[in-house]
C-alpha positions in Angstrom: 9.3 57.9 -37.3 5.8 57.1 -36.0 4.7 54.0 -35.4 1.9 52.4 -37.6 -0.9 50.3 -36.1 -1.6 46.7 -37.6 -5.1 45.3 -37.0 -6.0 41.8 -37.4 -9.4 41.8 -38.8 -10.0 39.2 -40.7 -11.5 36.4 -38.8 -14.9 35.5 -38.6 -14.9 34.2 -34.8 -16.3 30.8 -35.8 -17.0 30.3 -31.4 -18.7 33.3 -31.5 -20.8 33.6 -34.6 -21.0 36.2 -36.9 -18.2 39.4 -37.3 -17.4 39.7 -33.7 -15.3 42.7 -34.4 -18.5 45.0 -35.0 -19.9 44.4 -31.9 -20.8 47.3 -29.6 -19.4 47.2 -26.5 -19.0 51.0 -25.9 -22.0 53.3 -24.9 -22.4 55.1 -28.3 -22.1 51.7 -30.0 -17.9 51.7 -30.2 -16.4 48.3 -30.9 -13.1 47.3 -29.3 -11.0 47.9 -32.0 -12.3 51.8 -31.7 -10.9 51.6 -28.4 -7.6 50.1 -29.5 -7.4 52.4 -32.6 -7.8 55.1 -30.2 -5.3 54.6 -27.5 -2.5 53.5 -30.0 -3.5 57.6 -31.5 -2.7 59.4 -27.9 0.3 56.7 -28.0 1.9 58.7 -31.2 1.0 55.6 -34.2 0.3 57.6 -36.8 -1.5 55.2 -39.3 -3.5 52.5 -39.3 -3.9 49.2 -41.9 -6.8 46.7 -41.3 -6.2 43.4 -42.6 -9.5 42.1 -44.3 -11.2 39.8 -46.0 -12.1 40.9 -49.3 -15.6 39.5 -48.5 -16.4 41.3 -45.4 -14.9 44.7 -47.5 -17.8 46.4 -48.0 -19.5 46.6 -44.7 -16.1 46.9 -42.5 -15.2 49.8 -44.7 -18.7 51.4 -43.9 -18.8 50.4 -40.4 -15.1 51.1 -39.5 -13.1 52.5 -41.9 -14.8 55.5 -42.0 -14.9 56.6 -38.7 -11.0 56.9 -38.9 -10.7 58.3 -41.6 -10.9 62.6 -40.8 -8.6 61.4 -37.9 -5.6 58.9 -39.2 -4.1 57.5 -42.4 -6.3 54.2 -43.0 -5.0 51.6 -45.4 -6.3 48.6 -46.1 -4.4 44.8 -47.0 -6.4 41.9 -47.5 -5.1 37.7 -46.2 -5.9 35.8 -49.5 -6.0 32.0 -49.4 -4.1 31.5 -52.7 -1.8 34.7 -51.8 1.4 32.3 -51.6 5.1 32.4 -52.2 6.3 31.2 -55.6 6.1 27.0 -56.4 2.9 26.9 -53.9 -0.6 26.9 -54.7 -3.3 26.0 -52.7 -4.5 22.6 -52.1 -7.8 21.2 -53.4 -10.7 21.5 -50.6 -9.1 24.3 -48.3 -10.6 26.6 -47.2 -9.4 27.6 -44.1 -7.3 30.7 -44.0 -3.0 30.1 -43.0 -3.0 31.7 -39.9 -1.9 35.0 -38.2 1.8 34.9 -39.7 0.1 34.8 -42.8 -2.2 37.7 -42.4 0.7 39.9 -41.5 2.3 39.4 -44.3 -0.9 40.5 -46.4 0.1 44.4 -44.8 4.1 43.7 -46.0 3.5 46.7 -48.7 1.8 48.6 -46.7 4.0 49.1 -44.0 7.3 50.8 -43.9 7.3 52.3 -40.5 8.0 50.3 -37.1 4.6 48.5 -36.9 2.7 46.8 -34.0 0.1 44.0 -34.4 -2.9 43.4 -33.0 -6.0 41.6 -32.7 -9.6 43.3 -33.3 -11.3 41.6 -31.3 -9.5 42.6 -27.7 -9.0 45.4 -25.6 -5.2 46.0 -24.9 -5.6 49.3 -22.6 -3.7 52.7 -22.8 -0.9 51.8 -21.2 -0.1 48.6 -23.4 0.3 50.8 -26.6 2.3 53.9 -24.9 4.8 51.0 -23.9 5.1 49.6 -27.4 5.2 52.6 -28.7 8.1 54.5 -26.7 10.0 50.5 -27.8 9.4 51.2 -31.1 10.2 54.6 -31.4 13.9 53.6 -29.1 14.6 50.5 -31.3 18.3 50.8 -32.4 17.9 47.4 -34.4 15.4 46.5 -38.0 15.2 43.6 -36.1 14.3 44.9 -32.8 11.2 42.9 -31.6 8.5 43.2 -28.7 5.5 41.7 -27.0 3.1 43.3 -24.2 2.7 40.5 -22.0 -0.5 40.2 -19.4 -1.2 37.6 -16.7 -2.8 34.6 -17.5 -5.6 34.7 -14.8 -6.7 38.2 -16.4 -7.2 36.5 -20.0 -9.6 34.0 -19.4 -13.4 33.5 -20.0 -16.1 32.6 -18.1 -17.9 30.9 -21.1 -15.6 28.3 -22.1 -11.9 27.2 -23.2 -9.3 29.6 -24.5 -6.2 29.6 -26.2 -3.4 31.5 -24.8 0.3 32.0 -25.9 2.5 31.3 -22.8 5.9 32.8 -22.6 9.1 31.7 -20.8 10.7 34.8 -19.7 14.4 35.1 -18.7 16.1 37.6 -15.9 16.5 40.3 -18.8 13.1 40.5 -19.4 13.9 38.3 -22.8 11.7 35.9 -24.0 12.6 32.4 -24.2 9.7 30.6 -25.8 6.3 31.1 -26.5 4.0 27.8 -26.5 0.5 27.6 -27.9 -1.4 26.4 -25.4 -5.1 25.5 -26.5 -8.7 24.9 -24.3 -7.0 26.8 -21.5 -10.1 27.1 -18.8 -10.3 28.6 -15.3 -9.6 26.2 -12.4 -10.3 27.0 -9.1 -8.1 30.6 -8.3 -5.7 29.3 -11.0 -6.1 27.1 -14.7 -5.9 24.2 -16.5 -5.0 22.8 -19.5 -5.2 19.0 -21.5 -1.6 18.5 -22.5 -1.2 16.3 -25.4 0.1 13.3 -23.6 -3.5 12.9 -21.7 -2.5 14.7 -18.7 -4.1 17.7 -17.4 -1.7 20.3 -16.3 -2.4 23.3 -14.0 -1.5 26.5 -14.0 -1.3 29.2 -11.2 -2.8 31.6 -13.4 0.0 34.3 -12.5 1.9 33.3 -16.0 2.8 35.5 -18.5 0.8 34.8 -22.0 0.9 36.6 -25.3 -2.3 38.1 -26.8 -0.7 39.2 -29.9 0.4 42.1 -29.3 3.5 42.9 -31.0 6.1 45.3 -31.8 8.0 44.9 -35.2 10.6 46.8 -37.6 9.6 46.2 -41.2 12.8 44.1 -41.4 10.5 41.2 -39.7 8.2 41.1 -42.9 11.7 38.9 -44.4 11.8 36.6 -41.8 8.0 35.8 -41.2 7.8 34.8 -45.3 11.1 32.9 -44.6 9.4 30.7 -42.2 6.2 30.7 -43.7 8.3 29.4 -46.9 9.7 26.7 -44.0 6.0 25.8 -43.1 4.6 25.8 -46.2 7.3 23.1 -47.3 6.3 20.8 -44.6 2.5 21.8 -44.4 1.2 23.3 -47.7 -0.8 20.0 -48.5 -2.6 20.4 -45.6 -6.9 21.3 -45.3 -6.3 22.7 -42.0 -3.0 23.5 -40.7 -2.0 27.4 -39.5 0.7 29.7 -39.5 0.8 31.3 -36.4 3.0 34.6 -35.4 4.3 33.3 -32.8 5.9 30.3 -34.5 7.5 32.4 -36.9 8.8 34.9 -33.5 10.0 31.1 -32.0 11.8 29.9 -35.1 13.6 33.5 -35.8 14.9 33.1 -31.9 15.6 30.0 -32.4 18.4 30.9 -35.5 19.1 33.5 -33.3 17.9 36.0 -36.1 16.0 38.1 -33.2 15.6 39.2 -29.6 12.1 39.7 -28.3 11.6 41.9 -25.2 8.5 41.3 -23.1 7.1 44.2 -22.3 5.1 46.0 -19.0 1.7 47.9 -19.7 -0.8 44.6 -19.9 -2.5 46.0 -16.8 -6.2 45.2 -18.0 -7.4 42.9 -21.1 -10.9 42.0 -22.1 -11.8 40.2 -25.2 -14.9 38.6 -27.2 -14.3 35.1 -27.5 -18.1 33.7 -27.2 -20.9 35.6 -27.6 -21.7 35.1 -23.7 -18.5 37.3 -23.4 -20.0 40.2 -24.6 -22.0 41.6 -21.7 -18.6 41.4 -19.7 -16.8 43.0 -22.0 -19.7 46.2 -22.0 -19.1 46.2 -18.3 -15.2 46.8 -18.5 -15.5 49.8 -21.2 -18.5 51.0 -18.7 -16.5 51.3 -16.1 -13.6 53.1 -17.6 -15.8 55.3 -18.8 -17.2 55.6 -15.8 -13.9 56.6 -14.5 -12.9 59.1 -17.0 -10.6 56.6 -18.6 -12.4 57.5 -22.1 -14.7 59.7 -23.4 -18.3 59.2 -24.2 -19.0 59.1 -27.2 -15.7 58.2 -28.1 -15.3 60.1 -31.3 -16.4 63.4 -31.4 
């Protein structure tokens, strides 16, 4: 069975300003999802569901959508602040959305085919989604899970603080743990961090960190609303607490529910993060086009 792509779309990018995910960075005006959307196609996904706002419907539909749509399935599934399981509702004053676990539960039934998920707003290269998708098309287990890790150093911006999921890899190329570490920022030829004890802590750079790219069976859908049930019973009165994906990946491995295999093929990343990240970001595409990498214009 093919493999359908999952695209995180519904963030605003509140450090960047404005819906960062329509930005060109291509030479005939493609955005980085266009680029992920097609390199998971040569990788043999099949499909493709953005998860939206309901807001931002209209113009993503008219500025995205539809340039997929003679080419793939396209689906849509949209995160919902008062979309919530049974006995919660939403608290008075929040506004803020739950978090990427959340979101991918929004595509639940939409997707029946081994999935992967991903941000909009980054640039995974080819060789990230042929990986996940020979894993996914190999999986012997509906619980069989995978990330596509990349090197810390390669992750980072120029501009300002990032966050960056840093993963504790074992012999087997199993992961161990996944920590959300937050204003990661370049240090010297390495990085640093404020742990949450005062100290600063530094970093080599050569780490392996998450940037949400994942590789699921539809199985997963059960357990990420398990834990988001968990979270939601310690957090749900909260204005501003998040339900993050790789939470819900840590809990499952830590009932021993799943297995997550770190994956090769994050050979080169870029990503919009500020605004000033943008002209970098136009560079990178450049130069693989430069290099035959992609086409120009993309879609033809």
């Amino acid at each position: 069975m093919n493999p359908t792509l999952v695209v995180l779309a519904a963030g605003m990018g509140s450090r960047y300003g404005g819906i960062k995910q329509l930005e060109a960075v291509g030479p005939g005006g493609e955005t980085l999802m266009d680029y992920s959307v097609f390199d998971a196609l040569r990788a043999g996904f099949d499909r493709v569901v953005f998860i939206i706002r309901r807001d931002i419907e209209g113009v993503f539909r008219e500025k995205i959508g539809r340039r997929y749509e003679a080419r793939v399935s396209v689906d849509y599934a949209f995160q919902e602040l008062a979309d919530l399981p049974e006995g919660f509702r939403v608290p008075e004053g929040r506004t803020k959305p739950w978090g990427t676990g959340h979101a991918v539960l929004a595509a639940a039934s939409r997707v029946s085919a081994p999935f992967a998920v991903i941000n909009a707003d980054d640039f995974y290269g080819a060789s990230a989604f042929a990986s996940l998708s020979t894993f996914l098309r190999g999986a012997n287990s509906d619980l069989a899970c995978a990330l596509v890790g990349y090197t810390l150093r390669g992750t980072l911006s120029e501009h300002g603080t990032v966050s960056r999921g840093l993963c504790s890899v074992d012999s087997q190329g199993l992961l161990e743990s996944i920590v959300e570490l937050t204003r990661v920022e370049r240090s010297g030829r390495g990085a640093r961090y404020p742990h949450k004890d005062g100290r600063v802590v530094d970093l080599t750079g050569n780490e392996i960190v998450s940037m949400n790219l994942w590789g699921f069976m539809p199985r997963m859908f059960d357990l990420i609303r398990e834990r988001f049930i968990d979270f939601l019973s310690r957090s749900a009165g909260s204005l501003s607490a998040e339900f993050y994906i790789p939470s819900a990946v840590n809990e499952s491995m830590d009932a021993a529910r799943v297995r997550v295999r770190v994956l090769s093929g994050g050979d080169q990343w870029c990503g919009v993060t500020y605004r000033e990240d943008l002209a970098a970001a136009q560079a990178t595409i450049g130069e693989l086009v430069k290099q035959g990498a992609y086409p120009a214009p993309l879609w033809t």
